[in-house]
N, C-alpha and C positions, 0 to 999 in steps of 0.2 A: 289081591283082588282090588280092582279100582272101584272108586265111588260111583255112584247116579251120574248120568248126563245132566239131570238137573233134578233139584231137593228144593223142600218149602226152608226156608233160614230159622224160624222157629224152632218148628222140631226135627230137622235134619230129614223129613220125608220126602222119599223119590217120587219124582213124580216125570211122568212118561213126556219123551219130546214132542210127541202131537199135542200132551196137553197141554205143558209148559211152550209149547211154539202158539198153542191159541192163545194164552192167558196174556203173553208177552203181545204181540199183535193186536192186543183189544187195548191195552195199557198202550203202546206206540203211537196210534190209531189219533189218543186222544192227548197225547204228548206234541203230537206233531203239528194237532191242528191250533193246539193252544200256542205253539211255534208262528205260526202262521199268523195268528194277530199280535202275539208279542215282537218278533225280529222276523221279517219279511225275506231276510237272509239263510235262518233255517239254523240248525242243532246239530254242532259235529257226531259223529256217531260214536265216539269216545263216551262221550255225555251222552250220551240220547241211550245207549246202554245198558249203561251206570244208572240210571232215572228209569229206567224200566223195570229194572231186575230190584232195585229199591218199593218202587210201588209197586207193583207185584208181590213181592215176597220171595219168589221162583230165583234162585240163581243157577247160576252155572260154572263149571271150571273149565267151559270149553273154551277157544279161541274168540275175541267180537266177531271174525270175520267167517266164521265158522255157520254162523246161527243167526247174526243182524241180520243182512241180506236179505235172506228169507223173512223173515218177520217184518222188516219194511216193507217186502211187497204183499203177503198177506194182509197186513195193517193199509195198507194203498188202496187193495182191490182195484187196482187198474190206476188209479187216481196219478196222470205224471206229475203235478204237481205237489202233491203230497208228496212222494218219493221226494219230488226233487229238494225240499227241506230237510232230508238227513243228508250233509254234505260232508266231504272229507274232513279228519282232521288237518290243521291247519298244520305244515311245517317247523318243525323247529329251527330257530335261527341260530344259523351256525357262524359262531361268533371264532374271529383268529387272531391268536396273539399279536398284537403291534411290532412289526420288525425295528430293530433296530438301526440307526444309519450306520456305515461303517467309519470309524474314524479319518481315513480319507478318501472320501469320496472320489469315485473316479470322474473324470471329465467325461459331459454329456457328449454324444458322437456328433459329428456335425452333420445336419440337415444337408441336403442335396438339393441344387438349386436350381429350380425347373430353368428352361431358356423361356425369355418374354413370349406375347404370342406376338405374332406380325398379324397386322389387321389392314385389308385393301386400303387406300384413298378414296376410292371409287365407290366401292359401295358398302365400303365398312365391315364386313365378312371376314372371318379368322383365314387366314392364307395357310395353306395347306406347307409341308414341311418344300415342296419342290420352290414355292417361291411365287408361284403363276395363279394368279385368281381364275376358281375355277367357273364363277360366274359373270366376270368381265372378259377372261378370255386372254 
């Protein structure tokens, strides 16, 4: 038998997702907006979470992507801006081993060398490959 969707941390009491999705959404509500004059940027939703389900009390073992969602736009009530301050988490930077050079390097290939351009006398215009300026005539 699997556990609650969501339980108090205290004493392990379940407690129903309407009501652990309001509790979470009033706690959000006021995380977010405290977001808003601290970093104008806004609160990955990794953290923003994490800080809910801690003030609250209420956790979950469900997925964030499962249950956030919903609870930022309850917590919004219409508001885009408010939403818009729970923003992705940021990517991780994928760092790659330094190649090694090979001991003998191969010679670089040799560039290809355009042909000059030919530019009229006359009116100074790129001359087309035929030779004949096509504005002098």
């Amino acid at each position: 038998m699997s556990g609650p969707a969501a339980y108090r941390l205290g004493d392990g009491a379940p407690v129903t997702m309407q009501a652990a999705r309001a509790i979470w959404a009033s706690v959000a509500r006021e995380l977010l907006e405290q977001s808003a004059h601290r970093t104008p940027a806004g609160v990955p939703r990794s953290e923003l979470a994490k800080s809910v389900q801690q003030q609250s009390g209420v956790y979950t073992r469900m997925p964030v992507d499962d249950w956030l969602t919903g609870v930022v736009s309850d917590a919004a009530a219409g508001d885009l801006q408010l939403v818009s301050l729970c923003r992705p988490d940021p990517q991780p930077v994928r760092r790659t081993a330094p190649t090694r050079s090979p001991r003998n390097p191969a010679q670089p290939a040799a560039r290809k060398r355009e042909a000059p351009v030919t530019i009229c006398p006359t009116c100074f215009m790129q001359l087309p490959a035929s030779g004949r300026c096509d504005t002098c005539g």
